[in-house]
C-alpha positions as MATLAB code, in Angstrom:
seq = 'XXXXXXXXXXXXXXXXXXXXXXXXXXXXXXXXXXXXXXXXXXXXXXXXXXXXXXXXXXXXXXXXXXXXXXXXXXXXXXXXXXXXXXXXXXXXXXXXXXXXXXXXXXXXXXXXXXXXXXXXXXXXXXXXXXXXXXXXXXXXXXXXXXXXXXXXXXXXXXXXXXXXXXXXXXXXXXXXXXXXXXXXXXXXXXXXXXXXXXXXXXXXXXXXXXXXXXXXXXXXXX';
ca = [
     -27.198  -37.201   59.569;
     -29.054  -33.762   60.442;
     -29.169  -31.826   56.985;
     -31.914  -29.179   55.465;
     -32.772  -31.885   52.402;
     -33.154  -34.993   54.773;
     -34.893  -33.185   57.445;
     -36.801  -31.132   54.139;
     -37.475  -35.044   52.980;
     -38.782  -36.512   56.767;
     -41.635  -33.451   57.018;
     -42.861  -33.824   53.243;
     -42.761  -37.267   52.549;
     -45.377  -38.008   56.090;
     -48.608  -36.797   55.420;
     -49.532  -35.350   58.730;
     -46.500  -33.821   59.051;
     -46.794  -32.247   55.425;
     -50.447  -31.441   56.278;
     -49.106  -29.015   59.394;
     -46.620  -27.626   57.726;
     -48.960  -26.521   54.560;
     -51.583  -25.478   57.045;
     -49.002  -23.101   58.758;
     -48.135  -21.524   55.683;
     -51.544  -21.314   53.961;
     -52.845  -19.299   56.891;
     -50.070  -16.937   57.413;
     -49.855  -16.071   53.210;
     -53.782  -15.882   53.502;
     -53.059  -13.572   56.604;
     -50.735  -11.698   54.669;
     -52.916  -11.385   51.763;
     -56.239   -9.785   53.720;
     -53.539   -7.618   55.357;
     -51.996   -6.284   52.265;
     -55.729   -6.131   50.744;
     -57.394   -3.495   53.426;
     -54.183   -1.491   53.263;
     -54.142   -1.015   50.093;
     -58.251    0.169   49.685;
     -57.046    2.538   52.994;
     -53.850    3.993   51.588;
     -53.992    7.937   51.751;
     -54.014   10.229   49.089;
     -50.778   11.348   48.927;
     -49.765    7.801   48.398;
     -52.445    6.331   45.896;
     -49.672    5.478   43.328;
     -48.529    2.953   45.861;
     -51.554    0.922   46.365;
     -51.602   -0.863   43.075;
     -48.705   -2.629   44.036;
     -49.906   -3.146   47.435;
     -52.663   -4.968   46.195;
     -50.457   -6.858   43.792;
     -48.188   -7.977   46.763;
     -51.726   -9.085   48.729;
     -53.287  -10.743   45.734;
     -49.794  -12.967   45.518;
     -50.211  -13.838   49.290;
     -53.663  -15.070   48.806;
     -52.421  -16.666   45.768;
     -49.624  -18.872   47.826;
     -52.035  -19.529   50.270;
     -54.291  -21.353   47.694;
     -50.759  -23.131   46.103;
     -50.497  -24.466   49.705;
     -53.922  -25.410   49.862;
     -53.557  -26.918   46.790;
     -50.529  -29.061   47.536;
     -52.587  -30.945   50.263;
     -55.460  -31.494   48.288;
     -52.949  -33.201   45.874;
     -52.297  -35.682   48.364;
     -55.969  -35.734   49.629;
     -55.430  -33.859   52.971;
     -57.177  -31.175   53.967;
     -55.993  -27.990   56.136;
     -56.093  -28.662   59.790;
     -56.008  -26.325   62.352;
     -52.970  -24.131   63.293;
     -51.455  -24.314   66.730;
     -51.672  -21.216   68.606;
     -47.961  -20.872   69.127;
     -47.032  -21.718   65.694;
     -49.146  -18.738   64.481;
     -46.564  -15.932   62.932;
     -48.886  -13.335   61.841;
     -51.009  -13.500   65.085;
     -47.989  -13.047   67.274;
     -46.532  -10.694   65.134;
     -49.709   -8.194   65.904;
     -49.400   -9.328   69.400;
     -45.864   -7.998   70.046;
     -46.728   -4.637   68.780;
     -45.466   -4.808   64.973;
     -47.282   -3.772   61.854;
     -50.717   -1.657   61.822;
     -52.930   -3.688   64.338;
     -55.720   -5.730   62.384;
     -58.646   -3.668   64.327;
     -56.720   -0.214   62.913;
     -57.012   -2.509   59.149;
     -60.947   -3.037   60.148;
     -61.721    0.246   60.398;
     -62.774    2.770   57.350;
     -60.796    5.594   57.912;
     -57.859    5.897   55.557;
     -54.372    5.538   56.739;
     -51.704    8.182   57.565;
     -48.290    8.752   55.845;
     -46.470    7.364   58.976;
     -49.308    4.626   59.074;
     -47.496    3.441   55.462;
     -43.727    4.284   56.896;
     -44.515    1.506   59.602;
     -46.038   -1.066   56.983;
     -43.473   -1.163   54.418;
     -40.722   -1.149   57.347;
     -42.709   -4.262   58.640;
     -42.921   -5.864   55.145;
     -39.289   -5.062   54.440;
     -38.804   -6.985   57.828;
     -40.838  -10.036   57.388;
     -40.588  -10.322   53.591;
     -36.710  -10.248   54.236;
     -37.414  -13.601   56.228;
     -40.080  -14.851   53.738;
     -37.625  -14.684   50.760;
     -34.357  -16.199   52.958;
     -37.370  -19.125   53.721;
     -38.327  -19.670   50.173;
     -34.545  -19.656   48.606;
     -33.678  -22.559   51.878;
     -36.765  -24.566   50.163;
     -35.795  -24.136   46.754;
     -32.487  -25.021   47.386;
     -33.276  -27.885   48.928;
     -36.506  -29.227   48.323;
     -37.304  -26.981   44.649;
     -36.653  -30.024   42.368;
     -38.741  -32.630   44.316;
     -41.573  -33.451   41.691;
     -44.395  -32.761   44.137;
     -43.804  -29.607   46.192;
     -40.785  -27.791   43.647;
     -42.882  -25.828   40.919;
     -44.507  -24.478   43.893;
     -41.567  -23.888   46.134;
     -39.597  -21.704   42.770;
     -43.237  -19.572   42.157;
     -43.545  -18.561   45.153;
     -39.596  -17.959   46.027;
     -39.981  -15.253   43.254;
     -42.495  -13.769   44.237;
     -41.171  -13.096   47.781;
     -38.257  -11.420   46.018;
     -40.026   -9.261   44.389;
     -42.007   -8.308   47.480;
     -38.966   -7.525   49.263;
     -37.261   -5.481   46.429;
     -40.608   -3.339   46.371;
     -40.429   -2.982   50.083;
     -36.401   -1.554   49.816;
     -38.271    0.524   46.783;
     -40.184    2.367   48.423;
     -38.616    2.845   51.396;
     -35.987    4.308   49.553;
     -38.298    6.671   48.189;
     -39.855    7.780   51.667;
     -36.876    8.375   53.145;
     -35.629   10.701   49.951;
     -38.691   12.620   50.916;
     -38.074   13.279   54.566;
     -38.868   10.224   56.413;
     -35.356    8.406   56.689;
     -34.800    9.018   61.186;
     -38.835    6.975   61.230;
     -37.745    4.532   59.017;
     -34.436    3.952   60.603;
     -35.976    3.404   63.857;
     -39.095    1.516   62.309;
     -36.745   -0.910   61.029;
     -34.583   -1.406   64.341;
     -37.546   -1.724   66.472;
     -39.675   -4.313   63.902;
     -36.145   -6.042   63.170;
     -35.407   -6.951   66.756;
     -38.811   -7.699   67.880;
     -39.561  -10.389   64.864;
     -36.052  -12.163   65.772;
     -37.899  -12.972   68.894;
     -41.079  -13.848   67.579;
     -39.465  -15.959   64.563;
     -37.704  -17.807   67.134;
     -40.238  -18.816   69.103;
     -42.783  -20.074   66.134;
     -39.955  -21.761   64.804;
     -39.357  -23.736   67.983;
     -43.208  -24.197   68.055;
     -43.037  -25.609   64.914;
     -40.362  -27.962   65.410;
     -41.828  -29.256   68.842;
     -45.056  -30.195   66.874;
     -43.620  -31.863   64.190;
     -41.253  -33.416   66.433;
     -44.125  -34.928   67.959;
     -45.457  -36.432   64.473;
     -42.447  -37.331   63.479;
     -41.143  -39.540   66.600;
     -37.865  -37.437   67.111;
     -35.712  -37.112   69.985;
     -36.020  -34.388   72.307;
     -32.206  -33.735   71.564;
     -33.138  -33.619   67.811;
     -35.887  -31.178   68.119;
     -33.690  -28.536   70.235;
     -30.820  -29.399   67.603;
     -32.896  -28.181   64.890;
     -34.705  -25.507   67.064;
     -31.424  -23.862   67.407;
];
């Protein structure tokens, strides 16, 4: 029978299938984390009150990324390599949404609207990190090896996202509600697409480790 727990239960209890899916999340939190980190040292003066809790929200993501990091170690793996197409930060920047990572690279602080796009972005993809996290703590949060982990970081993503509606909130008080309506649309719509794709990624390649059917993996895909 095809349920979250048993499928939850297939990917962590086989090593190299645990070891890609740790490896997949480590890099996108770490992603995350140096993303949040040079926006916050770039945020304009108008906004310097928010980039405390920018750096917060980036020191967190580097903080799951060394929980995943950790988890494999526990079991004596070691990261491997992410696939290309299973890459949802990369292809994230790649479809347009978000400051671009050579804009992050550069010295020159960021505009007003530069922060309007971010936190409409982070609203957007911490919106999918927290619906992620409550999936695995509800069905994998009281396994003894992964579920400490899995309820840490589950809070954490809340209170990312609750920031992110924060703030927002705030902006568009002050004037910028039409750019953050549209902000959100346009990074909404564009991360279904990309979320779906990864996720298929991700279920072709551990398909592939785990011996299932093609009908399984498009099953689960969809």
């Amino acid at each position: 029978m095809l349920s979250p727990r048993s499928i939850l239960d297939e990917i962590f209890d086989n090593d190299e299938a645990f070891q890609l899916f740790c490896s997949i999340a480590a890099s996108d939190e770490s992603q995350g984390g140096w993303e949040n980190g040079r926006i916050a040292a770039l945020v304009p003066q108008a906004e310097r009150d928010l980039a405390p809790k920018i750096a917060r929200h980036g020191a967190d993501e580097d903080k799951h990324g060394r929980i995943f990091t950790a988890l494999l170690r526990k079991r004596g793996l070691q990261p491997v390599d992410v696939p290309a197409d299973t890459d949802y930060t990369v292809r994230l920047e790649h479809a347009g949404i978000g400051l671009a990572h050579a804009r992050l690279r550069q010295e020159q602080p960021l505009t007003e609207r530069d922060i309007v796009v971010y936190l409409a972005h982070s609203r957007v993809t911490e919106q999918r990190a927290s619906e992620q996290m409550r999936t695995l703590r509800k069905y994998a949060g009281s396994r003894p090896d992964v579920g400490r982990a899995i309820r840490m970081i589950s809070a954490d993503e809340d209170n990312h996202l609750a920031y992110c509606n924060e703030e927002l909130l705030r902006l568009a008080a002050a004037g910028h509600e039409d750019v953050i309506r549209r902000e959100l649309r346009e990074t909404a719509m564009a991360e279904i697409a990309v979320y779906r794709d990864v996720t298929t990624a991700v279920m072709v390649h551990l398909g592939r480790i785990l011996g299932w059917s093609r009908s399984k993996v498009a099953v689960l895909a969809a």
